[in-house]
N, C-alpha and C positions, 0 to 999 in steps of 0.2 A: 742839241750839241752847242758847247760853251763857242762863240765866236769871237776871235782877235780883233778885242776895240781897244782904245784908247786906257789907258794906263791911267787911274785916279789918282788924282795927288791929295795925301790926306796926312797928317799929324798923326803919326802913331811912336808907341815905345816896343819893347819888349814884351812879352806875352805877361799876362796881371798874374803875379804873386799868391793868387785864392786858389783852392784847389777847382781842378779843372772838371767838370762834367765830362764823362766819356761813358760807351757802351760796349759790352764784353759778353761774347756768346758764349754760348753753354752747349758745346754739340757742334758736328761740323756738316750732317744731314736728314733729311727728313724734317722732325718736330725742332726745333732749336729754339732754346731758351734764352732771351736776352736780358741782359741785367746792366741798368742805366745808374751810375752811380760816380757820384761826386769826390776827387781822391787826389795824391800829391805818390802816390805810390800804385802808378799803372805796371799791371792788369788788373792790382787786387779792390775790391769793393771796398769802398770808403765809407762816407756816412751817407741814409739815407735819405731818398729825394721827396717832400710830397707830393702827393698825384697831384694836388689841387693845382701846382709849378707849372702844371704842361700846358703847355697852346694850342700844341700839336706834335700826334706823331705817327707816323703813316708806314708802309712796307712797301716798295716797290720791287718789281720784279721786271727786267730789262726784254725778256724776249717773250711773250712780248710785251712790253709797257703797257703794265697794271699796279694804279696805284689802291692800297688797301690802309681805310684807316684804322690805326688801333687805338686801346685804352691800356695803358700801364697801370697796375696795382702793386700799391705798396708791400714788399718783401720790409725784413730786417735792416739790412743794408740796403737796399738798390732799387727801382721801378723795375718790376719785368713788366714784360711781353714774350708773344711767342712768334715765329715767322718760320713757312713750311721755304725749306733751302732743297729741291729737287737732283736727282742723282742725274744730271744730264749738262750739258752745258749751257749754264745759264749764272746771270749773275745777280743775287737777290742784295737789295741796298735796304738797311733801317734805319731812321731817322729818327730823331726829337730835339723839340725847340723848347725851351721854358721861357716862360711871360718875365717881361723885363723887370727888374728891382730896382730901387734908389737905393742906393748906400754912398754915404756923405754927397761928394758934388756927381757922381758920377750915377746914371741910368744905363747897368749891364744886362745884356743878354746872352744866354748860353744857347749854344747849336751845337748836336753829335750825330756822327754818321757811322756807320762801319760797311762795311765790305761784306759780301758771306759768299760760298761756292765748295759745291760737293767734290772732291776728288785732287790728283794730286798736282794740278795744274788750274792756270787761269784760263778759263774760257774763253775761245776767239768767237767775242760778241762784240756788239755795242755797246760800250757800258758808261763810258764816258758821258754821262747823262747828268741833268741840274734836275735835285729833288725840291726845290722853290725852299729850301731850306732858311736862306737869311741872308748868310755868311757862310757858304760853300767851298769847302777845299776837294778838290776834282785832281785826280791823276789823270798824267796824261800819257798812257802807252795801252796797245792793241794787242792782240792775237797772242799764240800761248807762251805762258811765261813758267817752266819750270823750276826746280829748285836754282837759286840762282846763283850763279858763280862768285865770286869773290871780288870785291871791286865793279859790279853789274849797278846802273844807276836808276831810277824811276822819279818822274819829273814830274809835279805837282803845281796848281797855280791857285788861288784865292778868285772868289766872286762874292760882290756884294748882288747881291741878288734885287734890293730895291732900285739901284739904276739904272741898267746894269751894269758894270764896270769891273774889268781882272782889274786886282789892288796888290800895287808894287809893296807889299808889309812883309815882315820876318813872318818865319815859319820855323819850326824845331821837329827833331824826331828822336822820340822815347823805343826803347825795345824793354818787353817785358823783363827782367831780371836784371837789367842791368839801368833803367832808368834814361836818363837825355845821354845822346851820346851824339845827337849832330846840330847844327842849323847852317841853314840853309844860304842860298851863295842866290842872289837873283839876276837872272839874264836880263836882256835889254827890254823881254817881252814880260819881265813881272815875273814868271814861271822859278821852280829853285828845282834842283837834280840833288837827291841825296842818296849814296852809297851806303849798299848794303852787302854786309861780309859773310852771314846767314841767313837760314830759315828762322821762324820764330814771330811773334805777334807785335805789331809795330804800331805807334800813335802818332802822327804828324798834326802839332797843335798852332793856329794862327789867332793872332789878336788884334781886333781892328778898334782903333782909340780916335776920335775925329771931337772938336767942340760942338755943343749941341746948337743948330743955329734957332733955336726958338727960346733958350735961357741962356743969360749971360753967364761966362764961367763956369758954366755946368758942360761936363763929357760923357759922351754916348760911348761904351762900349761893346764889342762884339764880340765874344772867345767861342771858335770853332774850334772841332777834334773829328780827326778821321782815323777811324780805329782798323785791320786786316792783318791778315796772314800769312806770309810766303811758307812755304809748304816745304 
């Protein structure tokens, strides 16, 4: 469990302008098909990723906490994988990290997560859990959550996972068909609350921009995406 420290103070901007790495299931139980792919127009598969990109990328399973590593292989557009999501209450997380790149002064890395859960509600588990991800963006609400009402809020925080530290940075949220439609407002604790009006498949993307302190004028970037469902 993520715990309330100290707030990072760090130079960041707005989320980077390149299309964003996210992951998009195929299926909602049983065998689910995951497909990892690089886009500017979420849910839909963009261009795709090479396997060779990955560092890592693993499936964990909350109840009880098992982490399983996979291997992506190259589809058309996208990396899949596959991840068994159980008809019970429980809540299966998948992840993938890509090895960092230089493009001009800047060394980025990409981090994606999504959500997954059989049935027409969120399971009252623990789920609120850090997959050692990088650059983690972690909701922050418990027990069940059905279709949600109009104006119903759910509250999100960023973790850089090398120090560890929640990171007071922007955050955005994308809904399938209709593209960015919010960002985020942050409390005093770093954390941001974003309204949601329906069901429908949803991306909260954050970017963490810091100087690198081993090269002069050279930036370390970080762009996380946490992909899920409301029902």
């Amino acid at each position: 469990m993520i715990k309330h420290i100290a707030v990072a103070i760090a130079l960041t901007v707005a989320p980077a302008a390149f299309a964003q790495m996210y992951i998009v299931p195929e299926g909602d139980c049983g065998a689910v098909t995951l497909h990892v792919t690089r886009g500017t127009d979420f849910p839909n598969l963009g261009e795709s990723i090479s396997a060779d990109r990955v560092k890592d990328a693993h499936v964990v399973r909350v109840n009880p906490v098992e982490r399983v590593i996979v291997t992506p292989t190259a589809g058309p557009r996208s990396l899949d994988f596959s991840a068994n999501v159980p008809d019970r209450e429980e809540v299966v997380m998948a992840v993938v990290r890509l090895k960092p790149v230089v493009s001009g002064n800047e060394t980025r890395t990409e981090h994606a997560k999504t959500l997954l859960f059989c049935g027409a509600v969120t399971p009252r588990t623990d789920w609120q859990l850090s997959t050692d991800l990088g650059l983690e963006i972690i909701p922050q609400w418990n027990g069940i959550r059905p279709k949600m009402k109009q104006g119903d809020k759910m509250r999100f925080i960023v973790v850089d996972e090398a120090t560890p530290h929640l990171l007071d940075i922007p955050m955005e949220l994308y809904r399938a068909g209709a593209g960015r439609i919010a960002a985020g407002v942050r409390d005093q604790n770093g954390g941001m609350d974003f309204p949601y009006g329906e069901p429908g498949r949803y991306m909260v993307t954050a970017t963490f921009r810091r100087p690198d302190p081993k090269q002069p004028e050279h930036w370390l970037v970080d762009t996380s995406t946490l992909t899920f469902e409301i029902k």
